[in-house]
C-alpha positions as CSV (number, residue, x, y, z in Angstrom):
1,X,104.3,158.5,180.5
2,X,102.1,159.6,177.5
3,X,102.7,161.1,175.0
4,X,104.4,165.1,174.7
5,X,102.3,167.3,172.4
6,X,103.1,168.9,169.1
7,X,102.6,172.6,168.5
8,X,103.8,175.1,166.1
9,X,102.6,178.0,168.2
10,X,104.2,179.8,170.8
11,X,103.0,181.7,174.2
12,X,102.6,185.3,174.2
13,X,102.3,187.3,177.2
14,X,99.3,189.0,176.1
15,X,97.2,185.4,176.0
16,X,93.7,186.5,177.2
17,X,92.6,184.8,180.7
18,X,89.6,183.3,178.3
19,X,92.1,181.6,176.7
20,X,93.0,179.2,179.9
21,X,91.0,176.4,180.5
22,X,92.8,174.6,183.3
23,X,95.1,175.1,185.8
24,X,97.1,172.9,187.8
25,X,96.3,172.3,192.0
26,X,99.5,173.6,192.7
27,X,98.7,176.9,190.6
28,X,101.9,176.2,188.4
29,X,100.7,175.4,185.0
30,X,98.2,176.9,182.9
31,X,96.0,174.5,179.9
32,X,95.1,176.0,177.2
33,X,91.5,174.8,175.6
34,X,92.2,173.9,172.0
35,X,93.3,170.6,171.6
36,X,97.4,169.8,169.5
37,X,96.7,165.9,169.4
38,X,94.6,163.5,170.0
39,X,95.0,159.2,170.3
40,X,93.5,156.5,171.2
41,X,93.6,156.4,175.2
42,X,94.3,160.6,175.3
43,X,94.2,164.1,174.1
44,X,97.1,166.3,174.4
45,X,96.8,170.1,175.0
46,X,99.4,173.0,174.7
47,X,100.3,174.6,178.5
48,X,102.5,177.2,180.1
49,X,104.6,176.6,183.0
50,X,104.2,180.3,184.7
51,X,106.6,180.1,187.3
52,X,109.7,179.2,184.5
53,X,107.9,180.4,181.3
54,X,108.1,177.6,179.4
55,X,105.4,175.8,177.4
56,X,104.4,172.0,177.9
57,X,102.3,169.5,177.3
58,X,99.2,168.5,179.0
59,X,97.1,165.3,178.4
60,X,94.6,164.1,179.1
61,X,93.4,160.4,180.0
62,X,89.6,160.4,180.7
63,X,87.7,157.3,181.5
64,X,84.5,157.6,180.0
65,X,86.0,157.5,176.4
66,X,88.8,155.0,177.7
67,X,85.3,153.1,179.4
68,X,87.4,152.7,182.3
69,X,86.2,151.8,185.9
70,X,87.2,154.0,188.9
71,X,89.3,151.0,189.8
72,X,91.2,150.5,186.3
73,X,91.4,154.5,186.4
74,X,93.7,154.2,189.6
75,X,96.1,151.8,187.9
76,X,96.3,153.9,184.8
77,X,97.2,156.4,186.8
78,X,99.9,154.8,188.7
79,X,101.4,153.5,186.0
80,X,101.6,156.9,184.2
81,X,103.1,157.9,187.6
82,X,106.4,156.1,187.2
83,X,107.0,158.1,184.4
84,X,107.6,160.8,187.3
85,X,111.0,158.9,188.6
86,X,112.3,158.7,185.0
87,X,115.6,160.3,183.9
88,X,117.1,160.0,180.7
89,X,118.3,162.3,177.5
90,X,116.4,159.9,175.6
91,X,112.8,159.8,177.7
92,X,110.4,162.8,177.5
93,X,110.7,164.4,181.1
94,X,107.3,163.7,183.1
95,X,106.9,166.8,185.4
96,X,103.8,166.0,187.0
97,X,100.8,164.0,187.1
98,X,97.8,163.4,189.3
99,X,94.3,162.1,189.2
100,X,91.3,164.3,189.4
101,X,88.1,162.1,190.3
102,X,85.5,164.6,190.1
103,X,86.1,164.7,186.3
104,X,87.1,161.0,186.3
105,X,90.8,161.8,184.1
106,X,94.4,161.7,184.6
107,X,96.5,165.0,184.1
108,X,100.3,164.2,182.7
109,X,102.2,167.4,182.1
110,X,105.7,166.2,180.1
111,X,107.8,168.0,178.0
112,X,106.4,169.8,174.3
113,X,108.5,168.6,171.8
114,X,107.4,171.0,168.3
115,X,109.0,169.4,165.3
116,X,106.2,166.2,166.3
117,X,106.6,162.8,166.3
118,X,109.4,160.7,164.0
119,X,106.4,159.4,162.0
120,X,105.6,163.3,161.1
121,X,109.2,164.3,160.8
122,X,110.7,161.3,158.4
123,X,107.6,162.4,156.2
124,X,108.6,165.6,156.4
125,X,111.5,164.9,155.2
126,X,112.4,161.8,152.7
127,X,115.8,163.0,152.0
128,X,117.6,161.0,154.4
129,X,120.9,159.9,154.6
130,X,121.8,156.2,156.3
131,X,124.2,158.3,158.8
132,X,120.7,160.3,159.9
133,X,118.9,157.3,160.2
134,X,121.8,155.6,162.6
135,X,121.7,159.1,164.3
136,X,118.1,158.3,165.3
137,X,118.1,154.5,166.0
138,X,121.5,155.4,168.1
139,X,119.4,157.1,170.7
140,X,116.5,155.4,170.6
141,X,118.2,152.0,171.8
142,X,119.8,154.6,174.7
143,X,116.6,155.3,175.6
144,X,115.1,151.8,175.5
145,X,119.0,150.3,177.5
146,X,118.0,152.7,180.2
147,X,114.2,151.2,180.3
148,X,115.5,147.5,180.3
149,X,118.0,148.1,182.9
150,X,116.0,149.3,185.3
151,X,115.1,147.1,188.3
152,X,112.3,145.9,187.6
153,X,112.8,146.6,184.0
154,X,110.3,148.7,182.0
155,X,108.8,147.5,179.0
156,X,107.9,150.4,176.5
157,X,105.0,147.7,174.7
158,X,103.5,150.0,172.4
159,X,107.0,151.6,170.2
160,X,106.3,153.1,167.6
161,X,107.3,156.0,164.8
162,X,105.0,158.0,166.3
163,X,105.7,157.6,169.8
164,X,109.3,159.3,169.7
165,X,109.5,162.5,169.3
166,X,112.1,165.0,167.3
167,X,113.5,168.2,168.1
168,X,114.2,169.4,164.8
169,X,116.7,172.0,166.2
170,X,119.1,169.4,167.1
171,X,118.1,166.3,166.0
172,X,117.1,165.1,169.6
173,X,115.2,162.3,170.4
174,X,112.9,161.0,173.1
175,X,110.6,158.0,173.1
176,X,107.1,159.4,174.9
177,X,104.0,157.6,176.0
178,X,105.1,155.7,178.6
179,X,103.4,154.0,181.3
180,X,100.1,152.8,180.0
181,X,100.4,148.9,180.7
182,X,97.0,148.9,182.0
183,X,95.9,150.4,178.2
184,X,97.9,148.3,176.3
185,X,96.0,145.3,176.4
186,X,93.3,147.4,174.4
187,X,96.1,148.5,171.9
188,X,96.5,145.0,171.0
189,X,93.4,142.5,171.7
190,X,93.5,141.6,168.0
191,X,97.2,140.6,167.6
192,X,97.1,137.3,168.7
193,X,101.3,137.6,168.6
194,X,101.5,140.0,171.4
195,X,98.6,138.5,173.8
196,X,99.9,137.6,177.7
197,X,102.9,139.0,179.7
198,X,105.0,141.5,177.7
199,X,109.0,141.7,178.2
200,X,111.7,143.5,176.7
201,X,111.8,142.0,173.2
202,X,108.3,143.3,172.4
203,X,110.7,146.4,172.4
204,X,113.4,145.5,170.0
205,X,111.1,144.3,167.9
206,X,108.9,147.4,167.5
207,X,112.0,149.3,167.1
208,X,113.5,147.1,164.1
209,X,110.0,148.0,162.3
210,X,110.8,151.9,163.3
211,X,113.7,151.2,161.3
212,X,112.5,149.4,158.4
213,X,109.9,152.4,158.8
214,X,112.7,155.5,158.6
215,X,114.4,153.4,155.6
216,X,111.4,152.4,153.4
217,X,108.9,155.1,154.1
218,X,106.0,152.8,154.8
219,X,103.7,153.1,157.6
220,X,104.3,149.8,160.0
221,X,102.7,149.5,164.1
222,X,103.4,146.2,165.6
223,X,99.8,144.8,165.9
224,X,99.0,145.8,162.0
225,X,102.5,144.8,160.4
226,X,102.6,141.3,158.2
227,X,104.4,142.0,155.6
228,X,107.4,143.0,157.1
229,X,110.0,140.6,155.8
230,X,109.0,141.6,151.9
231,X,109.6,144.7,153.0
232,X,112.7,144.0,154.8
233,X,114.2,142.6,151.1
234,X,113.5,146.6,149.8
235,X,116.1,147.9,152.7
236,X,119.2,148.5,150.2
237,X,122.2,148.9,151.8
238,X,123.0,145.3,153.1
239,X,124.3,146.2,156.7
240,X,120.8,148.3,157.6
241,X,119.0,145.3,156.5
242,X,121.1,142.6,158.5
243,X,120.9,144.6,161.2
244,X,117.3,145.2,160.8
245,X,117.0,141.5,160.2
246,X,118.4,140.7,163.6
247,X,115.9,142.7,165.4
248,X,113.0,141.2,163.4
249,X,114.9,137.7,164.2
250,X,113.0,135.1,166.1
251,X,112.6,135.5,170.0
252,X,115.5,133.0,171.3
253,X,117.5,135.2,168.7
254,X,117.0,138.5,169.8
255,X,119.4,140.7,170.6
256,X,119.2,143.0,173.5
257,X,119.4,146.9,173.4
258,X,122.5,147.3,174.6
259,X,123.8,144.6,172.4
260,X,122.5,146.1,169.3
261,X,123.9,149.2,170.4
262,X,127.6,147.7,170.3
263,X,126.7,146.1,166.8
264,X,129.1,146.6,164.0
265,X,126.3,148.4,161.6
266,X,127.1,151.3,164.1
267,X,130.8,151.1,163.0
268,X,131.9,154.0,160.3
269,X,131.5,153.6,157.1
270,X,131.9,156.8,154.7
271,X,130.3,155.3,151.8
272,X,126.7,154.6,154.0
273,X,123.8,155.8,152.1
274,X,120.3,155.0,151.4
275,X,120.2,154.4,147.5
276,X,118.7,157.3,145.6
277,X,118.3,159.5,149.0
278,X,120.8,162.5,149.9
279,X,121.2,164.1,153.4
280,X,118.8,166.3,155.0
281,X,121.2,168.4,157.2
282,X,119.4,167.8,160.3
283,X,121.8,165.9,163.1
284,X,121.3,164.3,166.6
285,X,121.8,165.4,169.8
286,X,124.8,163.2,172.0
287,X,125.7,163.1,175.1
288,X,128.9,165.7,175.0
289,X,131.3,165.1,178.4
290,X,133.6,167.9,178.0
291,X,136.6,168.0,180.0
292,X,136.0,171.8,181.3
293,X,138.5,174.3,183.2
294,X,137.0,178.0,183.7
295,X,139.2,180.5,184.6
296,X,138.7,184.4,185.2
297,X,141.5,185.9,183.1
298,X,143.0,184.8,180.0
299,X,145.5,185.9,176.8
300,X,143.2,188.8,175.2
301,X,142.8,187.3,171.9
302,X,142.1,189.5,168.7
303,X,139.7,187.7,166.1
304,X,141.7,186.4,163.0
305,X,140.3,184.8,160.6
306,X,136.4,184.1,160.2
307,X,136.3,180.6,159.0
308,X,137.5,177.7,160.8
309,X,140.4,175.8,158.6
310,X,142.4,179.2,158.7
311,X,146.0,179.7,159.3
312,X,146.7,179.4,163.4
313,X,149.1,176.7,165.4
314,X,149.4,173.3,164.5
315,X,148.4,171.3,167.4
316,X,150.5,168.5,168.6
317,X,150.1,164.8,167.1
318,X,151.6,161.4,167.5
319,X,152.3,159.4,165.0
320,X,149.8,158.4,162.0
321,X,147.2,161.1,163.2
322,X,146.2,163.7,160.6
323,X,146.5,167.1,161.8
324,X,144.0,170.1,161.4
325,X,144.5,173.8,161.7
326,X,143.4,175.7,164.6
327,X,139.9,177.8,163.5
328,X,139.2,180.6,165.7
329,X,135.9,182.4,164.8
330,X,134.1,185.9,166.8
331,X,130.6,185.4,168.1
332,X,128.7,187.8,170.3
333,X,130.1,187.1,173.4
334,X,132.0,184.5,173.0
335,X,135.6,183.9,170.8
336,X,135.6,180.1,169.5
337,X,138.9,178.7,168.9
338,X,139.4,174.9,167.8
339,X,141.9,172.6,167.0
340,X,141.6,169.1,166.2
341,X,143.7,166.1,165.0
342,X,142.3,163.0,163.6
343,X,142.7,159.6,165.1
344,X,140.8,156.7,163.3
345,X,138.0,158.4,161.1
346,X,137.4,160.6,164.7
347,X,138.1,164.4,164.7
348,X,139.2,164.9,168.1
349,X,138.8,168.9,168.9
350,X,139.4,171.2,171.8
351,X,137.3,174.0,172.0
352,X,138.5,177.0,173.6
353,X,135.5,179.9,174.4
354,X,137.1,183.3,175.5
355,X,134.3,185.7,176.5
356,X,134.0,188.7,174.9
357,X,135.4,190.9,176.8
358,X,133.8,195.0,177.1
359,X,134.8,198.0,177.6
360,X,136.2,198.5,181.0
361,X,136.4,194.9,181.8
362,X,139.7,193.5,182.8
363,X,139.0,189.9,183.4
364,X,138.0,187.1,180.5
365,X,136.5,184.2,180.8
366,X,138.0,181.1,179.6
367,X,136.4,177.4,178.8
368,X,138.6,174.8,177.9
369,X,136.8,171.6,176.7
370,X,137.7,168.5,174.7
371,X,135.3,166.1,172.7
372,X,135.0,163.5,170.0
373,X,133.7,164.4,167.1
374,X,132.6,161.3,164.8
375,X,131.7,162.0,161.0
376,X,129.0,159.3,161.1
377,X,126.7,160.0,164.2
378,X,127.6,164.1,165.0
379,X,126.7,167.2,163.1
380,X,127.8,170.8,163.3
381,X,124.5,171.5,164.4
382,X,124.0,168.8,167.4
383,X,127.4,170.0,168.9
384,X,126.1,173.6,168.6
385,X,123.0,172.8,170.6
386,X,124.9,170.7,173.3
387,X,127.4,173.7,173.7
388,X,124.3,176.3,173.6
389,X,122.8,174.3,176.4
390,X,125.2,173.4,178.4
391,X,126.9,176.7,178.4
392,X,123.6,179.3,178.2
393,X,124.8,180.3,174.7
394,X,123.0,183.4,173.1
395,X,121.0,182.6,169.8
396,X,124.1,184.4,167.2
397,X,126.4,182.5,169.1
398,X,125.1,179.0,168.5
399,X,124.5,179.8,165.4
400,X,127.8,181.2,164.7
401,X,129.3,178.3,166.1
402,X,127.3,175.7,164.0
403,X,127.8,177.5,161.0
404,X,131.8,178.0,161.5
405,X,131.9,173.9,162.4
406,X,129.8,173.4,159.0
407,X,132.2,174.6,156.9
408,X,134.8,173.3,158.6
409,X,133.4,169.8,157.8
410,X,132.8,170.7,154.7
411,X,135.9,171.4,153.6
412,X,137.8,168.8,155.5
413,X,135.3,165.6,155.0
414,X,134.9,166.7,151.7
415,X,138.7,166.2,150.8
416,X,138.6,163.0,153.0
417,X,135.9,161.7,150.6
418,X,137.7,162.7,147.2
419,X,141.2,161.2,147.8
C-alpha cells in the first residue's frame, strides 16, 4: 500500500473541470494535477471521491522513473494490490488500485490523512509528553501485530517516521506505504545489514528507531542509522530506553509485536515524562467497545450543571474504589451524563446520551454505553472522536463533549497528582 497524501486544502464544489487531471475507469474518483508529495518510488496527488464526497489520496508509481520493466511493473502492482484485502484501525485503508499500461504506472487511491506523516507532526510539535509518545508506539505495534499475524505474515520492510501517518484531530495513527517488496530491494542496496529475505524483526527494529526518533528528535531510517546506541544513552527516562533497548536488541533477542505490546513500559506510571518536555494536548485514537442499549423514550432530563464534576448521584462502588460524581453537560442535540468510579489508576465511566428532544417530539433517544478510561494512553479528545464517529456526532457536540471530559480530568487527575 503506498503511502496516503498530505494536504492542507480542502474541495470546494466550485473546483473548475480544468482543475481535474484524472479520473478513475470506474468514473468514481477525480485527480487533481498538482502534486502534495513526492518519494522515491511515487508521487502522491490530492483526489475527490464524487460518489461519497470525500477527498483521498492518489499516487502514483510510474516505471520509467522507477526504471522498471513491464514485467517488474506487474509485480509492483500486485503487491500494492494486497493492500486492497487489508483491515485494520491502524493501516491506511486501500480503496482501489489498478495498472494502467498505456502510461506504464500503478494508480493507489488510500486514505488522505492532513496532519502528514509522524516525522512532520513530532517536528511540529517538540512538546511531548512520554504518555503521547506511548499513545503513538501503542498503535503502531497494533498495526504491525495485525501484519505479523497474518497468514502468510506481512513484513512492512521499509518503517519509518515518515511512513505513519497522524490525524491530528484525534491522535490516530496508521502506518501507510505498504506493499512495495518488489521496491524495497532499491530502498536498501547499500545496507549490507538488511540484504536477502526480510521477516518480521526488520519491523521491530525500524519501529524501536521510530521511538528513539519521537524521544530524541533526531532524524533515524534503518538503512542510514549507526549511531543509534549513542543515541539510545540520551533517552532519559530509564523504562523508554530499556524498552527501546529491547527492540534495538540482537536478532535471537527480539521481541515480537505482540510481546512488546504486553510489556511492562506500557504499565501506568503518573510520574512518566520526557525530561525538560511538557504535554502537547494532542491524544490517540483507541479502539472504544461500548456496551450500547438504545431505546426510544427515556426520563426527560433538564440540563443541571455545565461542568462535569457537578453535584448529581453517587454511583455505586465496591470496596477500595474511588468514587466520582455524575457530570451531566447540554450539547446540541445530545444531553451527556457520566459517572465514573475508579478501579486501579482506571476511570471506569458510563456515558449516558439523551437526545435532544424538540418541540412536539414525544420520544428521546437514549445510549447507554460503558468504557475504560486510562489516564496514561486516553484523552478527552480521542474519546470525543470515537463517540463523534461512532455515533454521527455534530461538530458542537464533540466538541462540547471533549471539552466537558477535559475539565473533568483536569480537576480530578490534577488532585490525584497533588496528594
Amino acid at each position: 500500500m503506498a503511502d496516503a497524501g498530505t494536504s492542507t486544502g480542502q474541495h470546494n464544489a466550485g473546483d473548475g473541470d480544468d482543475e481535474i487531471a484524472e479520473v478513475d475507469p470506474e468514473g468514481s474518483y477525480c485527480r487533481y494535477k498538482e502534486p502534495v508529495g513526492k518519494g522515491r518510488f511515487k508521487t502522491v496527488f490530492k483526489a475527490f471521491n464524487s460518489q461519497i464526497g470525500i477527498d483521498v489520496a492518489w499516487s502514483k508509481v510510474r516505471a520509467d522513473s522507477n526504471h522498471l520493466s513491464e514485467e517488474q511493473l506487474h509485480s509492483v502492482a500486485k503487491d500494492m494490490m494486497t493492500g486492497l484485502e487489508l483491515d485494520h484501525p491502524n493501516i491506511i485503508k486501500c480503496f482501489r488500485c489498478w495498472e494502467d499500461q498505456e502510461h506504464g504506472c500503478i494508480n493507489l487511491i488510500t486514505e488522505l490523512f492532513t496532519s502528514g506523516n509522524l516525522r512532520q507532526y513530532r517536528n511540529m510539535h517538540k512538546h511531548l509528553d512520554l504518555k503521547a509518545v506511548k499513545r503513538m508506539a501503542k498503535q503502531i505495534l497494533k498495526g504491525l501485530q495485525y501484519l505479523h499475524s497474518m497468514s502468510p505474515s506481512v513484513t512492512h520492510g521499509d518503517l519509518r517516521c515518515d511512513k505513519i501517518y497522524v490525524n491530528g484531530h484525534s491522535g490516530e495513527i496508521k502506518i501507510g506505504d505498504l506493499g512495495l517488496a518488489t521496491l524495497l530491494p532499491y530502498r536498501w542496496e547499500e545496507h549490507e545489514g538488511h540484504k536477502g529475505a526480510f521477516d518480521t524483526s526488520v519491523d521491530v527494529f525500524a519501529f524501536g528507531l521510530c521511538m528513539l526518533e519521537l524521544i530524541t528528535l533526531k532524524q533515524l531510517d534503518p538503512q542510514h542509522c549507526s549511531d543509534w546506541p549513542q543515541l539510545l544513552q540520551e533517552v532519559p527516562d530509564e523504562e523508554a530506553r530499556a524498552f527501546i533497548g529491547k527492540c534495538l536488541g540482537p536478532l535471537d533477542q527480539r521481541p515480537t509485536a505482540e510481546q512488546l505490546l504486553a510489556d511492562p513500559f506500557f504499565a501506568v506510571r503518573r510520574d512518566a515524562k520526557l525530561s525538560g518536555l511538557e504535554p502537547d494536548g494532542n491524544g490517540s485514537a483507541r479502539s472504544l467497545a461500548p456496551l450500547e442499549q438504545e431505546s426510544g423514550q427515556g426520563p426527560k432530563m433538564r440540563r443541571t450543571d455545565d461542568a462535569l464534576g457537578g453535584p448529581g448521584v453517587e454511583p455505586e462502588v465496591g470496596a477500595g474504589e474511588a468514587s466520582i460524581a455524575v457530570g451531566r453537560l447540554k450539547g446540541e442535540d445530545y444531553e451527556f451524563v457520566f459517572s465514573a468510579k475508579t478501579v486501579d489508576g482506571k476511570l471506569h465511566f458510563q456515558l449516558t446520551m439523551l437526545g435532544v428532544t424538540k418541540p412536539g417530539e414525544e420520544n428521546q433517544l437514549k445510549r447507554d454505553i460503558e468504557f475504560v478510561f486510562d489516564p496514561e494512553t486516553d484523552t478527552a479528545d480521542s474519546l470525543a472522536g470515537e463517540l463523534s464517529q461512532q455515533f454521527n456526532l455534530s461538530p458542537t457536540d464533540t466538541e462540547i463533549c471533549a471539552a466537558a471530559l477535559k475539565e473533568y480530568l483536569a480537576k480530578e487527575l490534577g488532585n490525584d497528582a497533588n496528594d
